[in-house]
N, C-alpha and C positions, 0 to 999 in steps of 0.2 A: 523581493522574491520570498517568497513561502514554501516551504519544505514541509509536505504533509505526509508523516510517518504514521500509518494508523498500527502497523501490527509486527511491531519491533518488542516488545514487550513480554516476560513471561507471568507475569503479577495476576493472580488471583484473592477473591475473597473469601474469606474463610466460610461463607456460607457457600460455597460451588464444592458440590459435590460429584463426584463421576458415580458411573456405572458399575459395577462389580466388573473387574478383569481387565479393565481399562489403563493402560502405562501413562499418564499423563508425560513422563519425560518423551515417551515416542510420540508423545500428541505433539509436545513443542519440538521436537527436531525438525516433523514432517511441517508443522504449521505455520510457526511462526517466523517473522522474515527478520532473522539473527542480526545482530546487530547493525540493523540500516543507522539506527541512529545515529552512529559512527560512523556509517560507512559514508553516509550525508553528511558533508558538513562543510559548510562555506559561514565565514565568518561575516558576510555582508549579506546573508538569507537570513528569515525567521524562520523557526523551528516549531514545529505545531506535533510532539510524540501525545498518541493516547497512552495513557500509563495502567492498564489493562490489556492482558490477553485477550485478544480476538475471541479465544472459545468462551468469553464472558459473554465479551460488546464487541462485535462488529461492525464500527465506524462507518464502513466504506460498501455496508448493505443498506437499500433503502428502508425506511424506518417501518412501510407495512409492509408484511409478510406478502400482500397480495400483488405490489409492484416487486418482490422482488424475486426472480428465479431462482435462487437458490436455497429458496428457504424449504421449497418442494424437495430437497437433498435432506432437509434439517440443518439448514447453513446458514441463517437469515440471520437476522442481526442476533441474537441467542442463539447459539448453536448447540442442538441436540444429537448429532450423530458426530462419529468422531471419524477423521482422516480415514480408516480402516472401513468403512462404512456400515460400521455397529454403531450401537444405542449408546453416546454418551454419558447424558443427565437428564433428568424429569425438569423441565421449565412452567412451571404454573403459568396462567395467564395473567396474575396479581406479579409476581416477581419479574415478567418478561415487560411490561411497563412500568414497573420502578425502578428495571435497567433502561430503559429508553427514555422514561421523566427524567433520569438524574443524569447519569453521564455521558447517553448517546444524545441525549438536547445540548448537553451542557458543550459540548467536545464542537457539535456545529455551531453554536452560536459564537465560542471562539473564534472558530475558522471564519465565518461572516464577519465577526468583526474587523481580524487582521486584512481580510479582502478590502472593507470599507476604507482600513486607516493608509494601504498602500492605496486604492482608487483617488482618496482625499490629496494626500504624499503629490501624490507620481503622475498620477491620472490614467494610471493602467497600475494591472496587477498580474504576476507569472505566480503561478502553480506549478510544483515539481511533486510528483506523485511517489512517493518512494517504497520501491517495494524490493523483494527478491523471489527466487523462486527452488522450487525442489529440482533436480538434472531428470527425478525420476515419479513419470507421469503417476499423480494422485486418483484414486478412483473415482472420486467428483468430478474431476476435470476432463473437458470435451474434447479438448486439443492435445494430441501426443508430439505435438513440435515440440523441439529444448534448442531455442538457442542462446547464445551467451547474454542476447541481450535481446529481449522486448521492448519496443517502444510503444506505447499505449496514446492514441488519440482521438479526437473529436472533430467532425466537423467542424463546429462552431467555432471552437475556443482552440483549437491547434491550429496556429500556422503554417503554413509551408515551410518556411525559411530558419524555424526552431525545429520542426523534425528530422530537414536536411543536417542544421550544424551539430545536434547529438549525435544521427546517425553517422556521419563522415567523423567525429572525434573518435568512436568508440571500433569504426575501419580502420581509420590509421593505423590502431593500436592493433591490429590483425584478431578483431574479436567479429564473431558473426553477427547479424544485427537485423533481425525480421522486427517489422511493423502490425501491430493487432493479434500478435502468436508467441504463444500459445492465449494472451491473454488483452483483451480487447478497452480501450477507452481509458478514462483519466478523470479525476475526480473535480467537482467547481461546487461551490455551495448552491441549494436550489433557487435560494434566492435572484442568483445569476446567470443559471442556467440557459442558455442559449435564447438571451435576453441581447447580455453585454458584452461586446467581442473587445472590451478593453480589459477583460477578464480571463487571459489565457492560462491554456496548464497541457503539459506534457505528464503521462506517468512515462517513470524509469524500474522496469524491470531487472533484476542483475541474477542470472543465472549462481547459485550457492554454491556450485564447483568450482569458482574463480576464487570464492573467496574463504572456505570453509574446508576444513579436512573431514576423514571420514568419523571424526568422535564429535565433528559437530562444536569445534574449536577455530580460532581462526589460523588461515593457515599462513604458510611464506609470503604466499602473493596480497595478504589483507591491504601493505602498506602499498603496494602498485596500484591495485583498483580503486582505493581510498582517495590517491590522488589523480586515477585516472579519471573519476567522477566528479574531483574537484576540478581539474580543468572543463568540464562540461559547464558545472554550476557557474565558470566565471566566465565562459564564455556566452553562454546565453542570458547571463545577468547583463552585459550589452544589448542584449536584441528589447528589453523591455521598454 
């Protein structure tokens, strides 16, 4: 199992510069998904975190601007407009591929490998998409559903019987649980892409009101949800 955490991260380089006016600490409350990395965690998964902020490299945008929608926001793998939907930072065209030569190649070819070495392993590989979300709708974002949990899928590469066993753990536990909402699909390397159906991957959405108080710390419930999403990891580490 493969745990891909792209945007747990507040790590910038000293060359990112903002806007005039711009709070960067409100950039990372709103934006970044607070410590998934933790909140992920099963000791018989790999761990795959990018150790940059999203508002550098966005991992989990396609790499041209022209396949990917949201870059028409200013969201694309460089991001120039900030959560508020102001002018973050000027991205040159020389600097926005010397983020994409070095650590948004480097972060995929990772990920294709770990794919290759579970395919070789196991002869199948799970994908667990790990993310979070804000309770309170962003102005980029198309869907004003919040619910506690999103489960993100694919045709291809999600199964029926992995969407059912997260979706039924995460009812048990009397948490709400929509499918594709607010936020749609789950990540697989292109090279696999609906090629290889021994290449599965679920993303997991986790609503930040479960797990975060309002300073944006974690809160009482961090150790409940911690291992309520460890029961998920070990139970669909079976279904591989």
């Amino acid at each position: 199992m493969i745990l891909h955490i792209p945007h747990s991260s507040t790590v910038l380089p000293n060359t990112f510069k903002v806007s005039e006016g711009i709070s960067l600490q409100k950039e990372f409350q709103r934006m970044t998904d607070c410590f998934t990395d933790e909140l992920f965690d099963y000791n018989k998964a790999t761990k795959l975190v990018f150790p940059y902020s999203r508002l550098y490299c966005d991992v989990e945008r396609f790499r041209d601007d022209n396949d990917e929608a949201m870059s028409k926001k200013g969201m694309g793998v460089c991001y120039t407009t900030s959560s508020f939907g102001t002018k973050l930072r000027e991205v040159s065209e020389e600097e926005k591929e010397f983020i994409k030569s070095t650590h948004y190649d480097a972060h995929h070819k990772q990920f294709e490998a770990l794919v290759e070495e579970e395919l070789k392993e196991r002869g199948s590989a799970l994908i667990v998409d790990c993310h979070s979300f804000s309770n309170d709708v962003l102005p980029h974002e198309e869907s004003n559903v919040r619910p506690d949990i999103c489960i993100g899928t694919d045709d291809f590469h999600t199964p029926v019987d992995l969407i059912v066993t997260v979706s039924d753990i995460f009812k048990e536990a009397g948490l709400n649980v929509v499918i594709n909402q607010p936020f749609a699909g789950t990540i697989v390397p292109l090279k696999f892409y609906g090629k290889d159906k021994r290449v599965k991957s679920i993303m997991i959405e986790v609503n930040r009101k479960l797990y975060v108080n309002e300073k944006f710390e974690k809160s009482e419930k961090f150790n409940d949800v911690q291992n309520l999403i460890g029961n998920v990891l070990k139970k669909i580490k079976k279904l591989e």
